[in-house]
N, C-alpha and C positions, 0 to 999 in steps of 0.2 A: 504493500500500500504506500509506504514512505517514497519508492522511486515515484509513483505515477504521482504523490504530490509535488515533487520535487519538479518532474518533469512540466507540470501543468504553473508552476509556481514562475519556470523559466519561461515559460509562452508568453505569462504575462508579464513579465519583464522585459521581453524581447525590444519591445519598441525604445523604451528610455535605455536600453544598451546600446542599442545600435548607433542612436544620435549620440554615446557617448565615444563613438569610436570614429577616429581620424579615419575617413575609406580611405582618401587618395594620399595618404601615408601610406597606410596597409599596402596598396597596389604599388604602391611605388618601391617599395621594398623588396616584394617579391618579386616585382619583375628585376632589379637591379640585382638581386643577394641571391635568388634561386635562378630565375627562368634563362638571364640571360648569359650568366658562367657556364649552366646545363649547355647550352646549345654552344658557348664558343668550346668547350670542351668534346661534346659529340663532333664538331666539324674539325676540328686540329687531327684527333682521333682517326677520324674515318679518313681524312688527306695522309695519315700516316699507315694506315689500312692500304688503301689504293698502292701507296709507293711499294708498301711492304710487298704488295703482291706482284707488281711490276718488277721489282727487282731481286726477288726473292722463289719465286717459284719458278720449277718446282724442286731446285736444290737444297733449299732449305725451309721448308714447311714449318718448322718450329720458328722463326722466325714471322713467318704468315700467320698463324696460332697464337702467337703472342700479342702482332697488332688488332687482331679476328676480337680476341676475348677484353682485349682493351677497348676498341670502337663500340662492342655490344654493352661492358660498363657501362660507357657514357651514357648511351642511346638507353639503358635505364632509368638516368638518374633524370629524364625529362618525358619517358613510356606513359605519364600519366597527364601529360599538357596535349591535349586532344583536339584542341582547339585552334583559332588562327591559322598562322603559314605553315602550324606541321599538316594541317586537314586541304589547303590547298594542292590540287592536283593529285590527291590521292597521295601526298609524301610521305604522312606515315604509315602508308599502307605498305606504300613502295621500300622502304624499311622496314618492316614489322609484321610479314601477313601471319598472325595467329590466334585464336587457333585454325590450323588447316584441316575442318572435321570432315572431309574427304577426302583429302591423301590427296591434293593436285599440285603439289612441289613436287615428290619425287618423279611422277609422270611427264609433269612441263619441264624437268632440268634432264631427263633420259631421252626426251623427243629432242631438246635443241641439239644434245651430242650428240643421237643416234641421225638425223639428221645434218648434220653440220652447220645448222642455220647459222643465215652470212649475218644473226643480230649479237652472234655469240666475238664478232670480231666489230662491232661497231658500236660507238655508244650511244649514238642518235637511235638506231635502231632498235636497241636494247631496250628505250624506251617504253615501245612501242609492246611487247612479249607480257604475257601474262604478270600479274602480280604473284601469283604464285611463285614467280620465280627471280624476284627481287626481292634482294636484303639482305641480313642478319641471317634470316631461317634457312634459306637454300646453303646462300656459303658454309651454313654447320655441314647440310647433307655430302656437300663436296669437300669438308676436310677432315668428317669424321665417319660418314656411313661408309662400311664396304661396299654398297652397291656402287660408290662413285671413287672411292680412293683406287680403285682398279681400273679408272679409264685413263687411256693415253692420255700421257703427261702433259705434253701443248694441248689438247684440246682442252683438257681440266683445266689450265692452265688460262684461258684465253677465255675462258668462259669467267672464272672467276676475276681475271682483272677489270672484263666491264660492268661486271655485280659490283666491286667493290668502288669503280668510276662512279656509279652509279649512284651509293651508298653515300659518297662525297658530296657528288651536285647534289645532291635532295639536302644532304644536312648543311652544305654550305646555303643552301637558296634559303630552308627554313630562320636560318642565323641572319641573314642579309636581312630577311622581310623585317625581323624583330628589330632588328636595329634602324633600318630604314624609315620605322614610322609607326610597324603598329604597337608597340612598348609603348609608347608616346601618346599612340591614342588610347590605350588603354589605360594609361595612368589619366589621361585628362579627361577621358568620359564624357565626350560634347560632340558626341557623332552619331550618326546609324548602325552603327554594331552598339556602343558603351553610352548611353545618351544621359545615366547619371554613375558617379564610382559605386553605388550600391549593385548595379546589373554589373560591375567586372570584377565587383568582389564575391558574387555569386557565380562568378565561371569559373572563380579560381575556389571557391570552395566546390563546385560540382565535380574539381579536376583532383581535388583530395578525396572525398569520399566516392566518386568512381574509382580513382587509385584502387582505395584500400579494399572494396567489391571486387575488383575485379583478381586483385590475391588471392581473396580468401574464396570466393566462388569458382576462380577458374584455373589460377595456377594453380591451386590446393587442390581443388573441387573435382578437375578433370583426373588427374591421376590419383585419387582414394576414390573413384566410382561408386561401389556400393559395398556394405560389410561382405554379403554374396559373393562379389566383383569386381576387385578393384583392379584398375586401369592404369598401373607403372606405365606403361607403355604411353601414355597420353602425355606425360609430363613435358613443361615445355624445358629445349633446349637439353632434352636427357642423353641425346647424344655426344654431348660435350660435358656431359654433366654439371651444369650450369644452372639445373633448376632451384636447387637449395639457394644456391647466389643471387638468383634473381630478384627470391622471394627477401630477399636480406637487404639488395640493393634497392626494391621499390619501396620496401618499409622504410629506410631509412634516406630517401629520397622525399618522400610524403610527412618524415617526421620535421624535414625540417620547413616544409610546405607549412605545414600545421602550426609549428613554432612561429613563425613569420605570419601566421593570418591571427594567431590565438595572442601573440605579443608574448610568448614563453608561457601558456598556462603551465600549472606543474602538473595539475589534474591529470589532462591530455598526454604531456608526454611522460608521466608513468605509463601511462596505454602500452604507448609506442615503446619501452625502455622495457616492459616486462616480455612483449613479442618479439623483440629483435633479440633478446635474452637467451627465449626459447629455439629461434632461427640459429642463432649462433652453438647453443650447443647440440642441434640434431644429429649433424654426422652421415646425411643420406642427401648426397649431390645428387642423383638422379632421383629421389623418393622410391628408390624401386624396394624400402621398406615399409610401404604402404600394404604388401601382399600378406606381410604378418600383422597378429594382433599386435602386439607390443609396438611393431612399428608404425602403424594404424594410428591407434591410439597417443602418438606422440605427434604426428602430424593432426591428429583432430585439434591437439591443445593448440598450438598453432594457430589452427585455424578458429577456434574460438577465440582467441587472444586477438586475432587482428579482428573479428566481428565487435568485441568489446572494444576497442580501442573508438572503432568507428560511431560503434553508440555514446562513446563519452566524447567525438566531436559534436557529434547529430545533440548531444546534453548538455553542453558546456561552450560551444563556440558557436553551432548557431541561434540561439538565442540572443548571442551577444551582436553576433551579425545582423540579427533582424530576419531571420530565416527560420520560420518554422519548424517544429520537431518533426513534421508530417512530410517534410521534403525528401523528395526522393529523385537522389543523383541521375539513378539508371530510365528512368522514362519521365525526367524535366516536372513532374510534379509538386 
């Protein structure tokens, strides 16, 4: 009974918080302190990606591996800004298609080889090819799955440099657009997209608690399937084994999201401080110990910890934003 008074106690406070909080402070911060290091970091990354792979394969893969898991880093620590120049042109689709719950990466990157398509040597072209087979997700298939470390070396080879071209322009153009103008409009909220700083401090809260849904529902969700069932095999990035890292890097990518919209609540990031807690000492890169109970069961905590974290934003920060307890990230309610 004490939550839901507590809960209803913040509704109606909501209005006298929010007029007490600076917005175009708030936005201005996040864009300067999270949004816009994120992206000069993912495009430094992914320009050092490209080179790697130009000048490095396929003599030395561990080298390509090295810049591969450093560009995908980056490209975490901003996976949860959905919005603006990354949603233009499909960019971060073009970077990121996942989940792939029909398997059409490994079939679109086995048709360009098996083929020789002339877009596997061209970047205008390259363009142009499924999203399926741009990004982050495909390049794992070509540096980690056997069905592709087995293809001739130049052609693996020539495929992955215009994936990684690719992976540059997209996050070089996303970096451009933020710095060019829309940072600016969004901190000054006097346009057609931002027309007061209360609607771009709610994109950037919808960009935290989508965040933190989309962990605990889908990187979590997809590979623990059902107690019957579960789906190791779903896990994102489990061929590199990367999925425990992801879940570490987008927590602690959204915690600091949260810190910058909440002004350092403590409340909030004990949330986040008890679930990155649990991330760090799991022990299961790929989750492929979701198929036992014990391991199950360690991954549920997890995932309740990030589902809590998220109710004491939705408790504790929007109210103070002026946002409803009733809001809901995932379908804009």
């Amino acid at each position: 009974m004490w939550k839901y008074c507590l809960i209803l106690y913040s509704l109606l406070l909501a209005p006298a918080y929010a007029q007490e909080v600076d917005m175009p402070k708030l936005v201005t911060n996040v864009v300067n302190e999270h949004i816009l290091p994120g992206y000069e970091r993912l495009a430094t990354r992914s320009a050092a990606l490209s080179k790697a792979v130009e000048t490095s394969c396929p003599d030395n893969l561990d080298a390509v591996k090295l810049a591969y898991n450093e560009a995908f880093d980056a490209w975490m620590g901003v996976s949860h800004l959905r919005f603006g120049p990354s949603e233009d042109n499909n960019r971060a689709f073009a970077l990121a298609f996942w989940p792939d719950t029909r398997g059409f990466t490994p079939k679109t990157l086995a048709s360009l080889l098996t083929d020789n398509d002339p877009a596997i040597h061209d970047a205008e072209k390259f363009t142009t090819v499924s999203i399926a087979a741009r990004g982050f997700y495909p390049m794992e298939f070509l540096l980690y799955d056997t069905q592709f470390t087995e293809e001739p070396a130049p052609q693996r080879c020539d495929l992955m440099a215009v994936m990684a071209k690719d992976i540059a322009n997209n996050s070089a153009a996303i970096l451009r657009d933020w710095q060019a103008g829309y940072g600016e409009m969004m901190i000054k909220a006097d346009n057609d997209i931002y027309r007061a700083p209360e609607e771009a401090v709610r994109q950037l809260y919808t960009a935290l608690t989508t965040g933190l849904q989309f962990t605990a529902q889908t990187r979590l969700g997809r590979p623990m399937g059902s107690f019957e069932k579960p789906r190791p095999n779903r896990a994102e990035a489990r061929r590199s084994e990367r999925s425990q890292r992801h879940v570490l890097l987008s927590l602690q990518a959204n915690r600091q999201l949260a810190s910058l919209l909440s002004e350092n609540d403590e409340d909030i990031d004990r949330g986040f401080e008890r679930a990155i807690r649990i991330v760090e000492d799991l022990d299961d890169p790929a989750f492929a110990g979701v198929g036992s109970i014990q391991g199950r069961i360690r991954v549920e905590a997890l995932q309740g910890a990030i589902t809590l974290t998220n109710d004491l934003v939705a408790e504790y920060l929007g109210p103070k934003l002026g946002i409803s307890a009733g809001f809901n990230a995932l379908d804009g309610d």
